[in-house]
C-alpha positions as CSV (number, residue, x, y, z in Angstrom):
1,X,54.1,-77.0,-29.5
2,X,54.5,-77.7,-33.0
3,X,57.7,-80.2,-34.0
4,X,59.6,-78.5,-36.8
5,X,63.0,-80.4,-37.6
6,X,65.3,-78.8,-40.5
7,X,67.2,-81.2,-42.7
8,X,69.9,-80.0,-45.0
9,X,71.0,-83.3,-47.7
10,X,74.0,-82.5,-50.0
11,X,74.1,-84.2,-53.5
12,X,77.0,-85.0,-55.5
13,X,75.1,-83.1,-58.5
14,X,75.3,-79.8,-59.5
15,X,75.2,-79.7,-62.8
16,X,72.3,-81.8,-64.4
17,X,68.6,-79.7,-63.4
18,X,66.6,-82.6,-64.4
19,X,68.2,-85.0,-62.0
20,X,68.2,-82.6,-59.1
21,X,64.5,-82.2,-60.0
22,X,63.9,-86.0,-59.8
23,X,65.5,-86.3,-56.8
24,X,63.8,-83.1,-54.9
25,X,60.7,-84.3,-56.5
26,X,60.9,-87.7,-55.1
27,X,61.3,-86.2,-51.4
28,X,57.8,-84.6,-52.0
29,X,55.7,-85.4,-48.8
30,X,52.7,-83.6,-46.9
31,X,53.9,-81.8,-43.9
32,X,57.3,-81.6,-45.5
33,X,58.7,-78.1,-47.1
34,X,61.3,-76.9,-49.6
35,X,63.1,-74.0,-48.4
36,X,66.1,-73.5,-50.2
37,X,67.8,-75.6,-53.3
38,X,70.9,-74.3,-54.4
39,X,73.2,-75.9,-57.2
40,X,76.4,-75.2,-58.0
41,X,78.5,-76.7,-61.3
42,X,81.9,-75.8,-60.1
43,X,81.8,-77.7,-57.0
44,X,79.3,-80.4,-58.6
45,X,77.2,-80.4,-55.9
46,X,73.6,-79.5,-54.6
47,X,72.6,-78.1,-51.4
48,X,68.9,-78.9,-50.3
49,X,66.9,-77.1,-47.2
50,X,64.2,-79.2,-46.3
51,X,62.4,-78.2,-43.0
52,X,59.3,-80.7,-41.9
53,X,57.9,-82.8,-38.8
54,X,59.8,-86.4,-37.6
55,X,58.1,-89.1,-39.8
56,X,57.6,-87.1,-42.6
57,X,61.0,-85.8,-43.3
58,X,62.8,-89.5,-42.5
59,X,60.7,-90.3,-45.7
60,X,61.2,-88.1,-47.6
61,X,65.1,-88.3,-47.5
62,X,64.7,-92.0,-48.1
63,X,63.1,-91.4,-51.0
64,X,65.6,-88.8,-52.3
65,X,68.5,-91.1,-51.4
66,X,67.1,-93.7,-53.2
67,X,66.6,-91.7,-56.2
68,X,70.6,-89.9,-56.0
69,X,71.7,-93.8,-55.9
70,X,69.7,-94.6,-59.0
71,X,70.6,-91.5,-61.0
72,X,74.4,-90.6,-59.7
73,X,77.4,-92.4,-60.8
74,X,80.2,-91.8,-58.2
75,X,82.5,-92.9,-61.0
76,X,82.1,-90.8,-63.4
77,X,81.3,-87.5,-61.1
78,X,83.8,-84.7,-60.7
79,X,83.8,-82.0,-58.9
80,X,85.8,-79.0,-56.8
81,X,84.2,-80.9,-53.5
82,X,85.1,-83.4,-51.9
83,X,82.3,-86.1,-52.0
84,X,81.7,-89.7,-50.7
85,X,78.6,-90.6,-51.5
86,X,76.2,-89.7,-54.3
87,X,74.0,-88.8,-51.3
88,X,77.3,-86.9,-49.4
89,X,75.9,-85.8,-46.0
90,X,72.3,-85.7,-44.3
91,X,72.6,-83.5,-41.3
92,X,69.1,-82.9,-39.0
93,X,68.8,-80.3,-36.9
94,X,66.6,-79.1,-34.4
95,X,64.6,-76.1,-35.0
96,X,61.3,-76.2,-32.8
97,X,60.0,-78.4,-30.1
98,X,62.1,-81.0,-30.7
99,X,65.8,-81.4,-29.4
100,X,69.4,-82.7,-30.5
101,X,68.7,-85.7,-28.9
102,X,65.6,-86.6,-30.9
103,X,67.9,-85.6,-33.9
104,X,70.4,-87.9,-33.5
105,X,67.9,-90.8,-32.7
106,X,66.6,-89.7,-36.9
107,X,70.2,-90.3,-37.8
108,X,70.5,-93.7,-36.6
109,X,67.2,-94.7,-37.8
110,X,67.6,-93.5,-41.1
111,X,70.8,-94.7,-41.1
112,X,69.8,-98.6,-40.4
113,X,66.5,-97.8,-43.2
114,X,69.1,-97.2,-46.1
115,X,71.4,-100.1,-45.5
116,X,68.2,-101.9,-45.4
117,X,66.8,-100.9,-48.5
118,X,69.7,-99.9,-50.4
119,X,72.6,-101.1,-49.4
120,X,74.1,-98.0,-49.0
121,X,76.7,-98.3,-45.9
122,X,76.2,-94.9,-43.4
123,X,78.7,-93.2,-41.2
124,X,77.2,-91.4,-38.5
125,X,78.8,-87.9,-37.8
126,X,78.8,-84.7,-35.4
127,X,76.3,-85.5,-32.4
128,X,75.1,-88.7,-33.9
129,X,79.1,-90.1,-34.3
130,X,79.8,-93.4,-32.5
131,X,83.2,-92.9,-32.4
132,X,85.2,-89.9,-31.5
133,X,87.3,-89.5,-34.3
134,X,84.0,-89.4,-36.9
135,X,82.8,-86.0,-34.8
136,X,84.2,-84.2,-37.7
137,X,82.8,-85.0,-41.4
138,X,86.3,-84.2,-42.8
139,X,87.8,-87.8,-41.0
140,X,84.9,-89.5,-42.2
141,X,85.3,-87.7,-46.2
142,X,89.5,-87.6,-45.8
143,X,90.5,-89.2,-49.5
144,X,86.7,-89.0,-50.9
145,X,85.1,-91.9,-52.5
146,X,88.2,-92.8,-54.7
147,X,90.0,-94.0,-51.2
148,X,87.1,-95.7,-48.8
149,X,86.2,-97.5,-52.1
150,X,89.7,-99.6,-51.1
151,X,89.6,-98.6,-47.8
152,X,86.8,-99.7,-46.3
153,X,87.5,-103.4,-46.9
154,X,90.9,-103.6,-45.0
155,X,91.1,-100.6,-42.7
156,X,88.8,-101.3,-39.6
157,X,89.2,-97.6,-38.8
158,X,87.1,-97.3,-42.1
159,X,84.3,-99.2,-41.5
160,X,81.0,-98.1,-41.7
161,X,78.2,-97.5,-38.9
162,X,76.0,-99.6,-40.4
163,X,76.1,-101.8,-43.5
164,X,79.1,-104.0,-44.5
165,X,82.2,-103.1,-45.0
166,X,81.3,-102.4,-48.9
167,X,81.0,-99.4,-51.1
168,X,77.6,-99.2,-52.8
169,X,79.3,-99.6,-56.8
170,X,77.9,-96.2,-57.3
171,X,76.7,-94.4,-54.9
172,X,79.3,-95.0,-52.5
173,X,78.4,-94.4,-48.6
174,X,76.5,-91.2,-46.8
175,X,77.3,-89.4,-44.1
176,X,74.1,-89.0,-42.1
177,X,74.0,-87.1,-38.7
178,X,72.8,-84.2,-36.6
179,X,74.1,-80.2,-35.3
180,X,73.4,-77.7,-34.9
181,X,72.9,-74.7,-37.2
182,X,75.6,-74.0,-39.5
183,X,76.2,-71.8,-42.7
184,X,77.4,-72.3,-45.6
185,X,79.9,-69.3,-46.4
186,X,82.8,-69.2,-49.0
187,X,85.0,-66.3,-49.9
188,X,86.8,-65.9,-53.4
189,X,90.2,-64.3,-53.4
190,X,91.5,-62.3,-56.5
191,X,94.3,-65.2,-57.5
192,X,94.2,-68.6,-58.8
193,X,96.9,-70.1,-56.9
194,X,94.4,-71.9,-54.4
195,X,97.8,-72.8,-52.1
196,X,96.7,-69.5,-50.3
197,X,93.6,-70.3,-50.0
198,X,94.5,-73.4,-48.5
199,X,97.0,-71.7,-46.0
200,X,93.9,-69.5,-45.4
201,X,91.7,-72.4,-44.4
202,X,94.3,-73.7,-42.4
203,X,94.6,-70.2,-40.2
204,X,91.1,-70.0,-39.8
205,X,89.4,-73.2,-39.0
206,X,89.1,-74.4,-35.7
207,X,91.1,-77.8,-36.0
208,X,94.4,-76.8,-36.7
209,X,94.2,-73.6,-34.2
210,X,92.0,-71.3,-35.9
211,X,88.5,-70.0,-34.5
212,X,86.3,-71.8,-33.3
213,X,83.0,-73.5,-34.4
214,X,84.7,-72.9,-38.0
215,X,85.6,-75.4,-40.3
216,X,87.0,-74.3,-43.6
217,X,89.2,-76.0,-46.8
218,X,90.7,-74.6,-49.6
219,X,89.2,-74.9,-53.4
220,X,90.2,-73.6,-57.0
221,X,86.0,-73.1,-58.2
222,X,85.6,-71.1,-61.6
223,X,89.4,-70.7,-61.7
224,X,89.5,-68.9,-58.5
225,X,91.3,-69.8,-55.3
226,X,88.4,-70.4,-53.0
227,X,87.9,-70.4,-49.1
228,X,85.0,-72.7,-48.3
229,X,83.8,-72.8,-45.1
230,X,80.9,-73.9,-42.2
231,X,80.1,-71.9,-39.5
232,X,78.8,-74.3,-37.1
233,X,78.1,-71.3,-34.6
234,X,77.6,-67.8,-35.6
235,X,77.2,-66.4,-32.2
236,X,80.9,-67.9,-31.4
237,X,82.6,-66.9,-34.1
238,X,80.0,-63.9,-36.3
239,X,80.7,-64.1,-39.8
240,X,82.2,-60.7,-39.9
241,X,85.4,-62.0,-37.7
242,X,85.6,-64.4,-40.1
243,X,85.7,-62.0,-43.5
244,X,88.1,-59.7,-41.6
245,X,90.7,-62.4,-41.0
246,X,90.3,-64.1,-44.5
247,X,90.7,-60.5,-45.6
248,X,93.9,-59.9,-43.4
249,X,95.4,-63.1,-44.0
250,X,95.0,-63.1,-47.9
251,X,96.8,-59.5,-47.5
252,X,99.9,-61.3,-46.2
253,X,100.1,-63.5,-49.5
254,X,99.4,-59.5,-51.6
255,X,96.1,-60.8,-52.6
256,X,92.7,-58.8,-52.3
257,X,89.2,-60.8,-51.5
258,X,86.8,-60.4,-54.3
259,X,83.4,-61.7,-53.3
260,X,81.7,-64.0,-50.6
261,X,79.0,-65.9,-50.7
262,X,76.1,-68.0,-48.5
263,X,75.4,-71.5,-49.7
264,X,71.6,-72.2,-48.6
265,X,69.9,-70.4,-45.4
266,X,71.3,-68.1,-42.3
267,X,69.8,-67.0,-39.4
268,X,68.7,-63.5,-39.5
269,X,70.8,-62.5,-36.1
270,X,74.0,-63.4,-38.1
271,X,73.6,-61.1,-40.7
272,X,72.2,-58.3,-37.7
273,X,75.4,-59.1,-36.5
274,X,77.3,-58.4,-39.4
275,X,75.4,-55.5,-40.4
276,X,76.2,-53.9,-36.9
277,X,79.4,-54.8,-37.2
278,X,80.4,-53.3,-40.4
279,X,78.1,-50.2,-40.3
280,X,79.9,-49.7,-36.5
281,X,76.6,-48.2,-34.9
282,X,77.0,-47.4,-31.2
283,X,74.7,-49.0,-28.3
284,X,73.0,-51.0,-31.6
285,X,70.8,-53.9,-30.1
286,X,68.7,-56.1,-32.3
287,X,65.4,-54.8,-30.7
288,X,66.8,-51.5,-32.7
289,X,64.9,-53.4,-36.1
290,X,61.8,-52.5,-36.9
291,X,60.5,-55.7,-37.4
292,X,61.8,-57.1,-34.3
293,X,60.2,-54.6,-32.3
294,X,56.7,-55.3,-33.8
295,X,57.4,-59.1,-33.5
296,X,58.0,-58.3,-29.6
297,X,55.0,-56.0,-28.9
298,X,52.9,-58.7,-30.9
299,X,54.6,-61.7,-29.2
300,X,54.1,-59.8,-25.7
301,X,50.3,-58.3,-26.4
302,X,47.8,-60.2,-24.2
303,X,44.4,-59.6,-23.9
304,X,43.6,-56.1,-24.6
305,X,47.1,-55.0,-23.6
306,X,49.7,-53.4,-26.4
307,X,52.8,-55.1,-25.4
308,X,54.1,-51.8,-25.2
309,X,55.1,-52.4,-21.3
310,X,56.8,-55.2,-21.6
311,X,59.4,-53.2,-23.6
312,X,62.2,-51.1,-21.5
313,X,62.6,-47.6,-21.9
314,X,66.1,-46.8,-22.6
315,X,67.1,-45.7,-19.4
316,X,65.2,-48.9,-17.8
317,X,67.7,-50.8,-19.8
318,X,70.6,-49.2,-19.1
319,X,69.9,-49.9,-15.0
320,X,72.6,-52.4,-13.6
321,X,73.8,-52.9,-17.6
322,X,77.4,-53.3,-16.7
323,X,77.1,-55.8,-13.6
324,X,74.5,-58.0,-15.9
325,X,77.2,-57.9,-18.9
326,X,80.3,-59.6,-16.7
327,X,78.9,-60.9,-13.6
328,X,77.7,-64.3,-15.4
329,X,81.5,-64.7,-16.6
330,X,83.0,-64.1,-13.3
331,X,80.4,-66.4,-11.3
332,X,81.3,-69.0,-14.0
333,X,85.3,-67.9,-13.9
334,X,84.8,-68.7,-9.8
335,X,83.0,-71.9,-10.1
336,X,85.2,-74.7,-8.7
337,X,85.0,-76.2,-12.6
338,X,88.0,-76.6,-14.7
339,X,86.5,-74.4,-17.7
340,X,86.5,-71.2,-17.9
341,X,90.1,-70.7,-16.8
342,X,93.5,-68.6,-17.4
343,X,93.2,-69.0,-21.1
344,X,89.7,-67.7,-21.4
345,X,90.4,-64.9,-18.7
346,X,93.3,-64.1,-20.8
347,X,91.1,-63.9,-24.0
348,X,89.1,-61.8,-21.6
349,X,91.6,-59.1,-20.5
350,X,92.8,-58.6,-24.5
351,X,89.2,-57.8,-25.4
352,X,88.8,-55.3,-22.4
353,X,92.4,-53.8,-23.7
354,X,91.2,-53.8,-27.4
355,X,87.5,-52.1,-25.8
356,X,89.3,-49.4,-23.9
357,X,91.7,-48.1,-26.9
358,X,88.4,-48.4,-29.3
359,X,86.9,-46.1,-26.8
360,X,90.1,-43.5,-26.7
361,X,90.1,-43.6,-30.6
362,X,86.6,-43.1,-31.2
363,X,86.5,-40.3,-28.2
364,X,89.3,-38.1,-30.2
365,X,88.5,-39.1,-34.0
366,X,86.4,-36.3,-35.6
367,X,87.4,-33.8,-33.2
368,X,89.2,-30.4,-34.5
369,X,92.1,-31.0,-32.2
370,X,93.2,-34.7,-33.5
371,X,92.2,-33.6,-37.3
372,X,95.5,-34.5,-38.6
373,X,95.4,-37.9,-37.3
374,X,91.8,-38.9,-38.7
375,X,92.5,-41.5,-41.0
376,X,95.0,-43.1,-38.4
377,X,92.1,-43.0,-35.9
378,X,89.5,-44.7,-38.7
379,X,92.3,-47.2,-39.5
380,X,92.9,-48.4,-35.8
381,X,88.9,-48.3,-35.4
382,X,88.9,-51.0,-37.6
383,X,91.4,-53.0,-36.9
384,X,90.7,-53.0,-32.8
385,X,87.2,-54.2,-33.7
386,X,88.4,-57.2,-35.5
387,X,90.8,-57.8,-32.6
388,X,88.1,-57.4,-29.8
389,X,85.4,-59.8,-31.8
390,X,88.0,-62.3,-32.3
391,X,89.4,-62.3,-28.5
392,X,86.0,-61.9,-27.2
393,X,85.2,-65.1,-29.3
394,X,88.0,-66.5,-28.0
395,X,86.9,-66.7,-24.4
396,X,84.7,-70.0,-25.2
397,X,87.0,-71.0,-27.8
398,X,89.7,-71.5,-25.4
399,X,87.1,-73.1,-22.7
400,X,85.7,-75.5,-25.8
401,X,89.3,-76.6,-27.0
402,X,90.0,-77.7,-23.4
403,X,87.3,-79.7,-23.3
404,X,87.9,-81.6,-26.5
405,X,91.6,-82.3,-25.0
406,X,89.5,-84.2,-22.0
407,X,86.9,-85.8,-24.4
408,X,89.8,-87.0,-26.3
409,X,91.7,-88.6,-23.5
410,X,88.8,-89.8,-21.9
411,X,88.2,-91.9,-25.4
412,X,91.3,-93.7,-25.5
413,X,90.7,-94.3,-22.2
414,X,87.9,-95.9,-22.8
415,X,89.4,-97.8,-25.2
416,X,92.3,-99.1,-23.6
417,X,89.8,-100.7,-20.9
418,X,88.7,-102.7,-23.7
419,X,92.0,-103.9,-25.2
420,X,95.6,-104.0,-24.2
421,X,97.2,-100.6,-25.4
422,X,100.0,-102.0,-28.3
423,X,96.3,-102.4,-30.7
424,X,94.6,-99.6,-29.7
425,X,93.1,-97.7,-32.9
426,X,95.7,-95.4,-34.4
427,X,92.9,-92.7,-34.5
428,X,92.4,-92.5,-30.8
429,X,96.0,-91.0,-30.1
430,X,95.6,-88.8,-32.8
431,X,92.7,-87.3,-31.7
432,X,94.6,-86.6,-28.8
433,X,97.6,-85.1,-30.3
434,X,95.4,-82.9,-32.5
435,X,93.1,-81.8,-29.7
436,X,96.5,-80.9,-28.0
437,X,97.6,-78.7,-31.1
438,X,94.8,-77.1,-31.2
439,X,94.6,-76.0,-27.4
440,X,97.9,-74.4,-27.8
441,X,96.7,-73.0,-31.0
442,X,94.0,-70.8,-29.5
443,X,95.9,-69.2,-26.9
444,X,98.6,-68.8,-29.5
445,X,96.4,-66.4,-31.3
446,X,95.0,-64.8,-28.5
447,X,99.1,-63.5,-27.7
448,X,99.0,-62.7,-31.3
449,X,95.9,-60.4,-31.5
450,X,96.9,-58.9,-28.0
451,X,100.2,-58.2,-29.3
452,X,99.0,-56.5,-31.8
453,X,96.6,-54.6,-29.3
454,X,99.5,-53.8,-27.8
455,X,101.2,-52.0,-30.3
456,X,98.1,-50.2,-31.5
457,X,97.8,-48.9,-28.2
458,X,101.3,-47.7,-28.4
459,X,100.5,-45.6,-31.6
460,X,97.5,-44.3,-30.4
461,X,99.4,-42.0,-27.2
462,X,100.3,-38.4,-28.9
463,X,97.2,-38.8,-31.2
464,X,94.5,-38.9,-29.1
465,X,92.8,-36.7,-25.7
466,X,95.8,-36.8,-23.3
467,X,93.4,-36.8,-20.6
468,X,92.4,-40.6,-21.8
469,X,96.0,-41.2,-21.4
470,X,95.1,-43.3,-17.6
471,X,92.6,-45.6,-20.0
472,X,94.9,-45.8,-22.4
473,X,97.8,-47.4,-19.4
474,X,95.1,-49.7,-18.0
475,X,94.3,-50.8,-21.6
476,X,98.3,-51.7,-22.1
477,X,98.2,-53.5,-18.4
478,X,95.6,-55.2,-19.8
479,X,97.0,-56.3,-23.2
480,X,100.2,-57.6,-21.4
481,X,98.3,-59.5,-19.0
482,X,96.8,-61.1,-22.1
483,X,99.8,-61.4,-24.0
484,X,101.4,-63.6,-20.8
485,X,98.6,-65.7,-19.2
486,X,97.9,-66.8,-23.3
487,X,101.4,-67.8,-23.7
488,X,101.5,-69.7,-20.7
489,X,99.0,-71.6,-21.7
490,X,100.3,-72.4,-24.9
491,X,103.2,-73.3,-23.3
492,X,101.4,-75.7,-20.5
493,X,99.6,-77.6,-23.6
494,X,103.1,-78.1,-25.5
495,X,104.4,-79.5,-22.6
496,X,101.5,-82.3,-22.4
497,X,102.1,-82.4,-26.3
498,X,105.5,-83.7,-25.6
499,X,104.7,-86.4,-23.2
500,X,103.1,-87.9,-25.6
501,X,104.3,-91.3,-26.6
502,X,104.9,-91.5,-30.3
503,X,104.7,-95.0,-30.1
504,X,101.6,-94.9,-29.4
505,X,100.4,-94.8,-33.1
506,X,100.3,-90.7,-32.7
507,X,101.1,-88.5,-35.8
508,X,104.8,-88.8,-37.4
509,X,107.1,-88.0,-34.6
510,X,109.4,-85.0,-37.1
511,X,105.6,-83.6,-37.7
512,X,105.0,-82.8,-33.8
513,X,108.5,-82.1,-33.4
514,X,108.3,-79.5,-36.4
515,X,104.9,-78.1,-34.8
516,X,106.5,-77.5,-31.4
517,X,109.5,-75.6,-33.0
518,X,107.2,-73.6,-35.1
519,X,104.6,-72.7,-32.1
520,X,107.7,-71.6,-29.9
521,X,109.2,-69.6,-32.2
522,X,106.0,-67.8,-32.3
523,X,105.7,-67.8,-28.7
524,X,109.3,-66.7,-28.0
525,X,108.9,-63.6,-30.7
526,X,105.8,-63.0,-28.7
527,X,107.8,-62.7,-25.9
528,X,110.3,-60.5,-27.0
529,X,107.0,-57.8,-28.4
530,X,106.2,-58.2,-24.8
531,X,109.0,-55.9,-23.3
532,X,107.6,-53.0,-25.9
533,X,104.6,-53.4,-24.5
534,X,104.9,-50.8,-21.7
């Protein structure tokens, strides 16, 4: 099998075509390939897709650091992005016959070639980070090149991976690691107050509570307030959950969304996804696509043989559909493991409620009887499809943000086996605190979305086929179940948040005391929206 490794470098240019030219052309090797080059002047900053074979494509980005070090001036470069390096980030990722592992061992090695030839000091990030607290670029990038020019001389949290503890004079430090697939996706919002797009990004991203595998800031880019965000897994969270809520949240603020847009490649099962999402085609499956069909007959032909066979007839598929769809979750919700649990089972039973009152909608809109209610019907359509994707997303969100609580005390664990705890690093107990706050942040918003099941469920009864009206019960059981297993979850996670020692170099103590008010205020409200739920 053929080894096919994509790498994606980001450079602090985006306005000058000739040096983006010099520095794609110096990456030119045999064996490796230019997919994609995107620039953008606003932001400042070039997006390259590279895709090639190991040795190859580790000199080739080399080369093109190289050449962004000798032609990029950290100085004088502005932008609407934040940046550290005039080379910002190298991500690899595995795309054939090769794994994550064998990424991250590229990282590393290029990491130690361009201190060695350049002088260029490297953090390592995502799979390839040393350190838990550098998992996520934005710790790494937090105060851009301006700050780890000062910083990374007297903060030992700052450091670099390799190289001393030195900026390069002008092309700073790079970010260099591996992931997997992500994309690039930004939406523009008609307003130039970027506050609410930051209070978007905020909502959204996975860190402070939002979805998960979404990581998201807020810009001002060609006087517009921007969302900017990566998708680091579009079959977790699909890009269309993610329009919706920037869509829904941005309507809080009275402010419409104008545009989005995709910064470099996507797969082609996200935008199937989003397609079938928005178009709202029953039973659609991807084998549906032409093309994909002809790719599985050809893929499945052998010898003189069609491939026609190994293809299901509809009915085939349909055999044993249901038991194949939940019976994986529900061996996995058995398992004597801590994850899945209560809050994924409670993401579980909102989706189911949110299903079951899309199916008693869709059943009675169109039909003569429930005419007068049509655009009611079309409206809660809508809305209980966004609510099912993003509770049904929710279910390993809730399952992932658990685990990051254990990786994160099993770090300063670690640490504290290696030096007395009144000098451990600062950033190890606040990767704790902030994997707490986010733990009670997911099940937060599952309550929220189930709530809001909840009350659509309510407005359904009296305009839709009172002989649904049993579905339309179990659907309301089924949003209150949601509603209180999510909450006491929330609940169980602000209780661990609270043991915490603030002495223990965690956040400011009035900022966790403000974010436990604020999250049981919204739990308590929560709870009150709970006794209308019959």
């Amino acid at each position: 099998m053929a080894v096919l490794i994509e790498c994606v470098p980001n450079f602090s240019e985006g306005r000058d075509r000739a040096r983006l030219d010099a520095i794609v052309g110096a990456m030119q090797r045999d064996g490796v390939y230019l997919l994609d080059c995107e620039m953008d002047a606003d932001h400042n900053r070039s997006v390259v897709t590279l895709v090639g074979e190991r040795e190859p494509l580790l000199a080739a980005m080399l080369a093109g650091i190289g050449k962004a070090a000798e032609l990029i001036d950290l100085n004088l470069q502005r932008g609407a992005h934040p940046r550290l390096g005039a080379t910002d980030v190298v991500p690899f990722i595995p795309i054939e016959g090769t794994t994550l592992e064998n990424c991250v061992q590229m990282a590393h090695e290029l990491g130690q070639q361009v201190w060695q030839r350049y002088r260029i000091p490297v953090y390592f990030y995502e799979a390839a980070a040393t350190r838990p607290e550098r998992v996520n670029l934005e710790n790494i990038r937090r105060g851009q090149f301006e700050a780890i020019r000062e910083e990374i001389q007297s903060l030992e949290s700052r450091r670099p991976d390799v190289g001393d503890p030195r900026c390069h004079p002008t092309a700073g430090a790079v970010v260099i690691g591996a992931r997997s697939f992500l994309v690039a996706y930004n939406v523009y919002l008609q307003t130039t107050d970027v506050g609410i797009a930051k209070k978007i990004a905020k909502a959204v991203r996975f860190s402070s509570g939002g979805f998960r595998a979404v990581k998201a800031i807020g810009l001002e880019v060609r006087g517009q307030a921007q969302v900017s965000m990566n998708l680091t897994d579009t079959a977790i969270t699909p890009m269309a959950t993610v329009f919706e809520f920037v869509k829904r949240e941005a309507a809080r603020y009275g402010v419409l969304v104008q545009s989005s847009e995709i910064v470099g490649l996507v797969p082609r099962r996200a935008m199937e996804d989003a397609a079938a999402w928005y178009l709202q085609v029953e039973n659609f499956d991807p084998s549906l696509i032409l093309e994909n069909r002809l790719a599985a007959v050809r893929g499945g032909a052998t010898g003189g043989a069609t491939g026609s066979a190994a293809l299901p007839s509809a009915g085939q598929a349909a055999v044993g559909a249901l038991r194949c769809g939940v019976e994986p979750f529900l061996d996995q919700l058995a398992a004597p493991t801590a994850v899945p649990g209560g809050g994924s089972a409670a993401a579980a039973a909102g989706a189911m409620a949110a299903s079951l009152a899309e199916m008693v909608a869709g059943l009675s809109r169109g039909k003569k009887a429930y005419a007068e209610f049509d655009g009611e019907l079309g409206s809660a359509l809508a809305t209980l499809a966004a609510l099912r994707q993003e509770l049904t997303a929710a279910i390993d969100t809730d399952a992932a943000s658990y685990q990051e609580v254990v990786a994160a005390f099993k770090a300063r664990k670690n640490a504290m086996t290696v030096q007395n705890s009144a000098s451990l690093p600062k950033a190890t107990s606040e990767a704790v605190v902030l994997a707490l706050r986010a733990a009670a942040g997911v099940p937060l918003r599952v309550a929220q979305c189930a709530a809001e099941v909840g009350a659509l469920i309510q407005a359904l009864r009296g305009k839709t086929n009172p002989r649904m009206a049993s579905d339309l019960t179990v659907a309301m059981a089924l949003g209150r179940a949601a509603v209180e297993g999510a909450l006491a979850n929330v609940e169980i996670n602000l209780e661990s948040l609270e043991a915490e020692d603030p002495a223990a170099e965690a956040p400011a103590t009035e900022d966790n005391t403000r974010f436990l008010a604020e999250t049981r205020a919204a739990a308590a409200a929560l709870r009150n929206r709970l006794q209308s739920m019959a």
